[in-house]
N, C-alpha and C positions, 0 to 999 in steps of 0.2 A: 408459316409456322402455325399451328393448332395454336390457339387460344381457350381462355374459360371456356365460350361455349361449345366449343367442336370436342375439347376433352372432355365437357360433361356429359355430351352426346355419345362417345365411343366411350364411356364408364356404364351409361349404360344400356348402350349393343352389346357388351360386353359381358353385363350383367344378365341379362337376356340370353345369351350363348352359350355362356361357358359356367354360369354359377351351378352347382352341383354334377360336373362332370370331374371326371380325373386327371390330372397331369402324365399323360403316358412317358414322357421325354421332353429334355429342350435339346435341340443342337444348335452350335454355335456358328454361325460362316462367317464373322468377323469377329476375334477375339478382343478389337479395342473398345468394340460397344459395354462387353461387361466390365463395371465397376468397381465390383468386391468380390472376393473369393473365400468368406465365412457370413455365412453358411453354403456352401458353394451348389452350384445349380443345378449340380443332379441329386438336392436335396428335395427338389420340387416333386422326383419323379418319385407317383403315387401319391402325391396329396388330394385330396378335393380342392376345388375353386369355391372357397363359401362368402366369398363376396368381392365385389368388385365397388372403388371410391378413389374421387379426386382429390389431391391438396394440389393447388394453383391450376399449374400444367403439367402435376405429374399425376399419371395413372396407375392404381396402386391395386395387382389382384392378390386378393389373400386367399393363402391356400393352406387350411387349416393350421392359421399363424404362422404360417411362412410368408413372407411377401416380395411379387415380383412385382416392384416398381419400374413404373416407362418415364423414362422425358425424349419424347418427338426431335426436342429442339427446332431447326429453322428447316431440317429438307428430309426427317422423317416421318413415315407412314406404317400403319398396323392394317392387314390386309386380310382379311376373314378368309376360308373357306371350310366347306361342310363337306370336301372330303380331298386331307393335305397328301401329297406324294409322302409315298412313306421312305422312299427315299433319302438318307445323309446330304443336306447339300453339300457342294464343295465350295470348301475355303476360297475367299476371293472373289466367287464367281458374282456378276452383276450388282447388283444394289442390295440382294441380300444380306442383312446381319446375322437374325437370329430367329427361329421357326419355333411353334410351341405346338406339340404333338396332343390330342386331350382322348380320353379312351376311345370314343366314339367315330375315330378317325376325321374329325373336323379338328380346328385347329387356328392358327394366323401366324405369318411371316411379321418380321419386323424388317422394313427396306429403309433407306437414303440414297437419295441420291445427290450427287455432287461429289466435288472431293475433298470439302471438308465436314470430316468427319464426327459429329457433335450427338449423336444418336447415344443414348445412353439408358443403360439397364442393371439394375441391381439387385440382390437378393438380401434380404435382411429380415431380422425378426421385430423389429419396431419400423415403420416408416419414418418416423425420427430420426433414425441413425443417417437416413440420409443427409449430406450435408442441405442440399438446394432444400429440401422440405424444414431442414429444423430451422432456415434465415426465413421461412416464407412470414411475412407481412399480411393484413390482414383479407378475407376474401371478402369481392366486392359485393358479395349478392347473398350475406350472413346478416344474423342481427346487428356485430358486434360494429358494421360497416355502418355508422350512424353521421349523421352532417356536421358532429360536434369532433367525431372519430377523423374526417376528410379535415376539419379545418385544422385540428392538430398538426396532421399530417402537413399539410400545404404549409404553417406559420415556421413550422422546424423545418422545410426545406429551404425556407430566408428566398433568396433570390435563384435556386436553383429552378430553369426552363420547367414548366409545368409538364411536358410531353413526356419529357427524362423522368418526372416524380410518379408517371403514372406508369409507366412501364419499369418502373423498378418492384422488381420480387420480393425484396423485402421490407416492403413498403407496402405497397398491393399486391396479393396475388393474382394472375391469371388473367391482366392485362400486357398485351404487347404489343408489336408495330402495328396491327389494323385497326385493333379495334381504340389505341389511342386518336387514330387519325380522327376516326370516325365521332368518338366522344368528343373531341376540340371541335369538330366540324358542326355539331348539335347543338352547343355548348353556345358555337359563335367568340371560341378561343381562339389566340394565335397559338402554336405550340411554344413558341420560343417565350412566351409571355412568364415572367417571374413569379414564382407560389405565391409567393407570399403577401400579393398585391392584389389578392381578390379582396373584397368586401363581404360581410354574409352573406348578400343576396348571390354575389356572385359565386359561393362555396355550395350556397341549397342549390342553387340553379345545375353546378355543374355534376353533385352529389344523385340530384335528380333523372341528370341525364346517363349517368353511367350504369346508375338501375335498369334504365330503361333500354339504354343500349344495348347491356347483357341478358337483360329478360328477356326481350324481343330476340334477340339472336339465340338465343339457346330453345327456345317457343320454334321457332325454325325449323333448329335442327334436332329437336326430339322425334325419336320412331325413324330418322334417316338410318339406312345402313351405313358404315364406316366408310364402303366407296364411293357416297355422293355426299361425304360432308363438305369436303375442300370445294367441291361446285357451288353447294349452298351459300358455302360465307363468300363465295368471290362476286355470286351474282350479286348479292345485296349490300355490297358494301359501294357507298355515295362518294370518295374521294379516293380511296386509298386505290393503289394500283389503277387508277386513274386519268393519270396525268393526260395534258390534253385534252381530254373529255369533256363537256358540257356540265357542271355544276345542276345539281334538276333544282337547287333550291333557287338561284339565282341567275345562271344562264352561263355566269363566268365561266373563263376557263381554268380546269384544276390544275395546279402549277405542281412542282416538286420540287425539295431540296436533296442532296444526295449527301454523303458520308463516306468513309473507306470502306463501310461494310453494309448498311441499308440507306432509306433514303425515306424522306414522308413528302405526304402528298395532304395541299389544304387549299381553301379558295380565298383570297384576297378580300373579292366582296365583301365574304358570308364574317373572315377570320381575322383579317387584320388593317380593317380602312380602308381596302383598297392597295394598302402598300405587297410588293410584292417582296419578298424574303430572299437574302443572300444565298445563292448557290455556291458554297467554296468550291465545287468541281468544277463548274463554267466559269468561274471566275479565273482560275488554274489556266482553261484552256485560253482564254482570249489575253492570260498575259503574253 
């Protein structure tokens, strides 16, 4: 799944692409991708593109105060090209959802793959109106994201898993499964560790590192095109998707715990004493 930095990267490729060109057409090849149906999507066609901006994880192009908002979700992709088949896809066919036509014959596909379907797109005239943008929580890499702003945040989640408090959206935006691993892993967090049991030093410490984990990763992926983002954040990420692997800070091995629907990945060393963390799935299997 895109995170902050790889959305603020394709906001703006995006910006770069498409800002001052026209919306010739959208076609649609998966009708459950769109969300809302006023102002409906062949409101776009003939607007300019006059800016392109992110809230969290959603990518927002405005097109002379029209707005088509993106959420990726967990297994979608936005796919450039500078000159689209001008052909209708067909409905159903492959991973395509939805195509955006712009005058100049360039253009991008919205795909997913898998077969749960979570890819999502909407037309509206406030970004607001979207639900997931008006719950979003604060962004991590704004002023308003100050160490007094994080300790709030961590004393009002009482004992909820700190892993859970960073990846929650309305809480944080634009943190999610990676780049939390990765900030526990800097941090010298365990995930499962309780909010509200830091001390200050340990809230500047972990405040600290989530700036720099975001900065650094978005410093990355600026100026990449949209198809070698997913390369960029998978190369440099130290734990997550991992598992196995060699820890470069300590040597350990990175362990993982898994879930019905993802799974994180952290070092024992670096994260939790040395103990190693319950797997309910292998634990499942050797009942």
């Amino acid at each position: 799944m895109p995170e902050l930095p790889e959305v603020e990267a394709l906001a703006a490729f995006l910006r770069e692409k498409a800002v001052g060109k026209v919306v010739a057409r959208v076609d649609v090849a998966a009708i459950s991708v769109l969300k809302t149906f006023d102002p409906p999507l062949t409101a776009l066609g003939g607007l300019t593109v006059t800016g392109v901006g992110r809230h969290g994880k959603f990518v927002d192009l405005d097109c002379d105060g029209v707005h088509l908002v993106i959420h990726l979700a967990r297994a979608g992709w936005l796919r450039w090209s500078d000159a689209l088949s001008p052909k209708p896809p067909k409905p159903g066919s492959g991973p395509l959802a939805l195509r955006v036509h712009l005058n100049d014959e360039s253009g991008f596909d919205l795909t997913e793959a898998g077969t749960r379907k979570r890819l999502a797109v909407y037309v509206v005239r406030d970004p607001a109106d979207v639900p997931g943008i008006a719950r979003l929580g604060v962004d991590p890499l704004s002023d308003e994201f100050t160490v007094e702003r994080l300790q709030q945040i961590l004393t009002d989640a009482g004992r909820a898993q700190i892993k859970g408090v960073l990846r929650d959206q309305a809480v944080i935006a634009g943190i999610g499964n990676a780049y939390s691993d990765e900030v526990l892993h800097a941090a010298k967090l365990s995930p499962f560790q309780p909010s509200s049991t830091l001390d200050a030093d340990g809230v500047a410490g972990l405040h600290a590192v989530i700036v720099d984990e975001l900065a650094t990763a978005l410093k990355r992926a600026a100026g990449l095109a949209a198809k070698d983002l997913k390369d960029s954040k998978r190369t440099n990420m130290r734990v997550h998707g991992r598992t196995g692997e060699t820890c470069p800070v300590c040597g350990d091995v990175v362990r993982e715990v898994s879930f019905a629907d993802s799974s994180l990945q952290y070092c024992a060393t670096c994260q939790t004493g040395g103990k190693i963390l319950a797997d309910r799935r292998m634990s499942k299997l050797l009942k």
